[in-house]
C-alpha positions in Angstrom: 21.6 -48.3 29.0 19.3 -50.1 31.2 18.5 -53.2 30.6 14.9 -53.9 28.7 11.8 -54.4 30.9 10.6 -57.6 31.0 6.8 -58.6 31.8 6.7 -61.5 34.2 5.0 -64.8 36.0 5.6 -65.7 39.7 9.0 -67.4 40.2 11.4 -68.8 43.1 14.2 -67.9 45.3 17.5 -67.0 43.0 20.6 -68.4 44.3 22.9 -65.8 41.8 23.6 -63.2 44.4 24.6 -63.9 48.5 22.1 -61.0 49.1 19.4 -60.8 46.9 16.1 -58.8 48.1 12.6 -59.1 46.0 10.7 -55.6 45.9 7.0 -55.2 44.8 5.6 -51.9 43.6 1.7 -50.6 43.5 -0.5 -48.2 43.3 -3.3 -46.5 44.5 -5.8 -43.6 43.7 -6.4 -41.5 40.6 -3.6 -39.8 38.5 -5.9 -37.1 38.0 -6.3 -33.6 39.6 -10.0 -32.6 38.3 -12.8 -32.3 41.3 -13.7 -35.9 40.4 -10.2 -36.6 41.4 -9.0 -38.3 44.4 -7.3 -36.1 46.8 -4.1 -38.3 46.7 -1.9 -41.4 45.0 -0.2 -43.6 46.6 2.4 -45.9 45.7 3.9 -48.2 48.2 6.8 -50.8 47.8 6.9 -54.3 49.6 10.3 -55.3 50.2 11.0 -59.2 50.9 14.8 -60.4 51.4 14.5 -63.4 48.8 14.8 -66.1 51.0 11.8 -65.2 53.3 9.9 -64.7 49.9 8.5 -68.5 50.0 7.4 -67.8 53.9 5.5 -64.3 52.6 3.6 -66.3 50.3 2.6 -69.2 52.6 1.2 -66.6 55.2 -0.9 -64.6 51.7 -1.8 -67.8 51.2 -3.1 -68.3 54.9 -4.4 -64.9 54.9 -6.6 -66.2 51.8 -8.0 -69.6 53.4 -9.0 -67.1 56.8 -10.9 -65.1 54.4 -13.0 -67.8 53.0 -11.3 -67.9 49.6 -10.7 -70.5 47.1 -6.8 -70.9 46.7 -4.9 -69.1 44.3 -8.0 -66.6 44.4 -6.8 -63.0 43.6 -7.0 -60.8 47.0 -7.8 -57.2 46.4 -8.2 -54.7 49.4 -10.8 -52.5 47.8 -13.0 -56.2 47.7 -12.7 -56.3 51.3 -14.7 -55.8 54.5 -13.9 -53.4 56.6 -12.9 -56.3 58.9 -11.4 -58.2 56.4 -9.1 -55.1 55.8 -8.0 -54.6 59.4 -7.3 -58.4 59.3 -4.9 -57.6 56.1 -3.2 -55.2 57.7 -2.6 -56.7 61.0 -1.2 -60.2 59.0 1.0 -57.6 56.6 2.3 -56.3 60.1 3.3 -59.7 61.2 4.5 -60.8 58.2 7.9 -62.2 56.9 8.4 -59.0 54.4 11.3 -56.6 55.2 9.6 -53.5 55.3 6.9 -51.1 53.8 8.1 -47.7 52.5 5.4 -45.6 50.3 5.1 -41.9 48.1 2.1 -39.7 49.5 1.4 -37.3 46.1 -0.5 -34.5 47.6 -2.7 -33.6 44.0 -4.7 -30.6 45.6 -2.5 -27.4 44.3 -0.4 -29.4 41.4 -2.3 -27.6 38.6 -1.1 -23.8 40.5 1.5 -22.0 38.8 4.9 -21.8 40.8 8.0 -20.4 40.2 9.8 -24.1 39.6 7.4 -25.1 37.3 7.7 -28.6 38.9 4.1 -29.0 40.1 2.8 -28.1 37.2 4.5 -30.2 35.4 3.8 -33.4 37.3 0.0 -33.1 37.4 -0.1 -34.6 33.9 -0.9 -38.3 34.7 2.5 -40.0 33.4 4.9 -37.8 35.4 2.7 -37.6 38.5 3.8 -41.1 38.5 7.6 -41.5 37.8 7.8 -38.6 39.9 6.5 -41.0 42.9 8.5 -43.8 41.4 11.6 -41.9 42.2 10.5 -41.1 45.6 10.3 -45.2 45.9 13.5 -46.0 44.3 15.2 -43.7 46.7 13.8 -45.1 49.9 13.8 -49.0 48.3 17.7 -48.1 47.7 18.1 -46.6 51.0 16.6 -49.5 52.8 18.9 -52.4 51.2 22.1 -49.9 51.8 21.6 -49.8 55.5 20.2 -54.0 55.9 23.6 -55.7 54.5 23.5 -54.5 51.0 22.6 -57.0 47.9 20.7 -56.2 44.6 16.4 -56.2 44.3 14.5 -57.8 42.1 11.9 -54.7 41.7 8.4 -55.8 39.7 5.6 -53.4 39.1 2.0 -53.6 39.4 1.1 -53.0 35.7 -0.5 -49.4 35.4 -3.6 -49.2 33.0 -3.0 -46.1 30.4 0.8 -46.1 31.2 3.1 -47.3 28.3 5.5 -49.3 30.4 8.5 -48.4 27.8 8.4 -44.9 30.1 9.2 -46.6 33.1 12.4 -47.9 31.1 13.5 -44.7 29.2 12.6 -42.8 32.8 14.9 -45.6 34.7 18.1 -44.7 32.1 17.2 -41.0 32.7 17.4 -40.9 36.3 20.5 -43.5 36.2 22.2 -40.3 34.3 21.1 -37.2 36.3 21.9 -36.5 39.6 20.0 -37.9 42.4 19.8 -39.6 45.3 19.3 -43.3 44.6 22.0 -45.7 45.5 21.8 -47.3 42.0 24.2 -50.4 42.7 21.0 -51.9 44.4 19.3 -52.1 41.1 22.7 -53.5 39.6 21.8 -56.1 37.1 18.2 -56.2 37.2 15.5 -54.8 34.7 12.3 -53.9 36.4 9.7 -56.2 35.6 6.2 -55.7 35.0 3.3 -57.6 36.6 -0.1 -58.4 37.6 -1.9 -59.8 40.6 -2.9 -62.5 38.8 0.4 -63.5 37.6 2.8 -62.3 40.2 0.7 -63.1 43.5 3.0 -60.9 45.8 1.6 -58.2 44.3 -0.9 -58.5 46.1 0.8 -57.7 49.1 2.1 -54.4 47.8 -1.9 -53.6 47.1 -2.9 -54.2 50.7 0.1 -51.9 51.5 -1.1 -49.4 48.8 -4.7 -49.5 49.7 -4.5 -49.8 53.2 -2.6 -46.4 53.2 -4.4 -44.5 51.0 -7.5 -45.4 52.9 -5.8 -43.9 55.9 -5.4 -40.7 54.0 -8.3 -40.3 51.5 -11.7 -38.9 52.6 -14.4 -40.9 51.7 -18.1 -39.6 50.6 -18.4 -38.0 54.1 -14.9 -36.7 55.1 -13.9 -39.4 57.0 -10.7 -42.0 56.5 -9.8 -44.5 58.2 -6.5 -44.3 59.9 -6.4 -47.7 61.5 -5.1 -49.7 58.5 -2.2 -48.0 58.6 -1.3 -47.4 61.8 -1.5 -51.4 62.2 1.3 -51.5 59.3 3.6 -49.2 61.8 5.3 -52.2 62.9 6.4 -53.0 59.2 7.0 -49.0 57.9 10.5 -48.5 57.1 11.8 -46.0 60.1 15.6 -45.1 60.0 17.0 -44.8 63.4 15.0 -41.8 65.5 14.3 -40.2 62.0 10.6 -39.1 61.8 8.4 -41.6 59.7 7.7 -39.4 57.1 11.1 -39.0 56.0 12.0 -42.8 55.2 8.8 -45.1 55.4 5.9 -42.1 54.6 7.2 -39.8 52.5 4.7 -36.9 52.1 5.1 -34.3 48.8 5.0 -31.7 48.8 6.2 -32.0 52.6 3.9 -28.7 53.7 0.9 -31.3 53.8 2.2 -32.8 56.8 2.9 -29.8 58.4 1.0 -28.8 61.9 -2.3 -27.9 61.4 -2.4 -30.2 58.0 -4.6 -33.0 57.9 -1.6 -35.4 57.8 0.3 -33.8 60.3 -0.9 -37.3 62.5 1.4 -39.3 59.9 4.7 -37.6 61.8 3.4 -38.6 65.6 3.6 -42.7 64.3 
């Protein structure tokens, strides 16, 4: 069974494992797939080898005192300026993390019937999000098997209406079944569950979140903005000459990135 999740404070470098690597998990955009709804959700992970994780946090906190905030002040990318956002992404980009590697849900057509049943099944809120979960876990695994190896520390931004005891029951599922996550990078560690407030480094992973699902989601007029991300290329988790969108931008279902889509641009990054 996995181990119990565990709800958390900010805490320092571990010294337990040679390799240890910090991971930080958020969200953005609705779970819903009404009108109302937005037209994606996002969830993006931040991952920090452990002893870089101090230097992440000096430059947040830099990043803080450039913005004209008090210190310790909770950043949050939907609070921003438009130039305060460009100036988030461009610091994430130069940053001490590892890399960035997010889940595009494409919502528009989840509530159509098809022969699998699986879209239908994950438009209900709760399963549109482990379902992206397990799109993360696979490319967070992925990304410490091919950088040395090593365990992850892995601690969510808490979700509001989500009963985190899924997250664990959905975490022993999946460590049962048959898929593709290399599980021996989560050896030893029960995710944790966080907030902003508490664990400041999620604040990063919201700056990731937002900055792509701003680059994605029309606003009031049809228009995104596709400059935050592309300024996070430097930091987007690309395996060898594979395309973006298989390792650091994974798009589902994968037709909306198809030619002719409006996120075919994510596969020219």
């Amino acid at each position: 069974m996995a181990p119990a999740l565990a709800a958390v404070g900010d805490s320092g470098p571990s010294s337990f494992c040679a390799v240890l690597w910090r991971v930080y998990i958020d969200e953005a955009g609705d779970r819903g797939i009404s009108n109302l709804s937005s037209a994606h959700f996002v969830v993006s992970a931040v991952i920090v080898r452990d002893t870089r994780d101090g230097d992440v946090r000096d430059e947040l906190a830099a990043l803080r005192n450039a913005m004209g905030r008090k210190p310790g002040q909770v950043l949050h990318f939907q609070k921003f300026t438009h130039s305060q956002r460009i100036k988030a992404s461009q610091d994430l980009a130069g940053s001490s993390i590892g890399a960035i590697t997010s889940a595009i849900l494409c919502k528009r057509g989840f509530d159509q019937p098809n022969p699998a049943g699986d879209l239908a099944y994950i438009a209900n809120p709760d399963p549109m999000y482990l379902w992206a979960v397990r799109l993360m876990l696979e490319r967070v695994s992925w990304f410490i098997r091919d950088h040395g190896g090593g365990t992850a520390i892995v601690t969510f931004a808490h979700v509001r209406r989500f009963q985190t005891q899924k997250l664990h029951d959905y975490r022993s599922a999946l460590e049962r079944g048959d898929t593709s996550i290399e599980w021996s990078a989560f050896a030893g560690h029960p995710f944790k569950i966080g907030s902003p407030d508490r664990v400041e480094m999620l604040q990063v992973a919201d700056t990731a979140a937002s900055a792509l699902f701003r680059a994605v989601e029309p606003d009031e007029f049809g228009n995104v903005e596709r400059r935050y991300l592309e300024e996070l290329v430097p930091k987007i988790y690309r395996r060898g000459t594979s395309p973006i969108t298989s390792y650091g931008l994974k798009v589902f279902p994968s037709s909306h990135c198809a030619d002719g889509t409006p996120l075919a641009w994510l596969r020219t990054l």
